[in-house]
N, C-alpha and C positions, 0 to 999 in steps of 0.2 A: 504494500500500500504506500509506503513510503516514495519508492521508487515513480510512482503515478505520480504524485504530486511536490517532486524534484523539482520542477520547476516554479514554484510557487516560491517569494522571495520571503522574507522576512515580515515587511508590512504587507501579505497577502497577497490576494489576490483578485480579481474580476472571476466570472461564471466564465465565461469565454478565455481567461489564462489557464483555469481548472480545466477545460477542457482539450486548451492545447496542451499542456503538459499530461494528460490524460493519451491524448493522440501521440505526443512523443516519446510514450514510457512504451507504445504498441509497436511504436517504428524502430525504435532503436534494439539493436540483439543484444542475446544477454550474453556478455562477456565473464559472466561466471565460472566458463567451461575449463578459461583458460587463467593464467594468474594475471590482473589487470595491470597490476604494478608489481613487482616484485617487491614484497612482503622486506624482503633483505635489507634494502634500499632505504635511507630517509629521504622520505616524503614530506612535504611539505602542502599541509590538509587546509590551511586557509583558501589555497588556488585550484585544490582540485573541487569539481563540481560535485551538487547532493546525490546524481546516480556513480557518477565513478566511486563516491564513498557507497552508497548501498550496494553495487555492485564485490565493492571488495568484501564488503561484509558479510555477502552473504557466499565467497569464495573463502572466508575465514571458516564461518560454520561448514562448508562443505570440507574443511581440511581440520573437523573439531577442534577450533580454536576459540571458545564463545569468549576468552577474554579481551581477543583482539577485536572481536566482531562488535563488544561492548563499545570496548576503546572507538572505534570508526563511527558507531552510530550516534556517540554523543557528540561527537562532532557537527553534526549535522547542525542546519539553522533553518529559521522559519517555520514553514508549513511543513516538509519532511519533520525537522527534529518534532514535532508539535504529535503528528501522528504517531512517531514512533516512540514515543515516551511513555505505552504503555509495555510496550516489549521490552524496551531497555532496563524499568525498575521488575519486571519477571524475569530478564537477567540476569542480573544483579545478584535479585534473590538465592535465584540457582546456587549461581557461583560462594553465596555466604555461605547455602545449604551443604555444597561440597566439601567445601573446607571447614566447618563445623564438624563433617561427617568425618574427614581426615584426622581431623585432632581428636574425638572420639577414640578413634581404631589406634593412632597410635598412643595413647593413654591406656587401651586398656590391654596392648600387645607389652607395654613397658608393667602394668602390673602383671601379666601374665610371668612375664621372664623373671618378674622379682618372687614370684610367688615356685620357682619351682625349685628342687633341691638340688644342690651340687653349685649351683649359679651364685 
């Protein structure tokens, strides 16, 4: 959804800019397939456009990256960031969820190892 309304600026938009940017989220391919930018590389996120970020973002989650995909979508300004601000704080979440999960497991793998004999 984001991606649709990329082209919407900051201060909004007109019926007729939603709609072209609606028509050029249909025209443009997705360069998902391939790696948009290379990941490796600093980027410089102010100059790139809101589909090249959602594009990447959504080439991070195809390469299980949902940290980076965080990082790229907060990025975003306007009407994208505006839409995607309900994904972004269910991201978020995940990622606290995980690593809460992580420190669980190893808390109780460190009592495990204190509790056995010999150790």
């Amino acid at each position: 959804l984001a991606r649709r309304v990329a082209g919407i600026g900051e201060e909004g938009g007109s019926l007729l800019g939603y709609g072209l940017s609606y028509l050029q989220s249909l025209l443009v391919f997705n360069l998902a397939d391939r790696t948009p930018i290379d990941i490796s590389e600093e980027v410089e996120l102010a100059k790139v456009s809101p589909t090249v970020l959602v594009n990447m973002a959504k080439h991070s989650l195809d390469q299980d990256n949902l940290v980076r995909a965080v990082q790229l979508m907060t990025q975003l300004k306007g009407e994208p960031a505006r839409v995607a601000t309900d994904w972004v704080a269910e991201a978020r979440l995940t990622l606290e969820t995980k690593q809460a999960v992580q420190a669980i497991m190893l808390h109780s793998q460190a009592n495990s190892c204190q509790n056995m004999p010999g150790v």
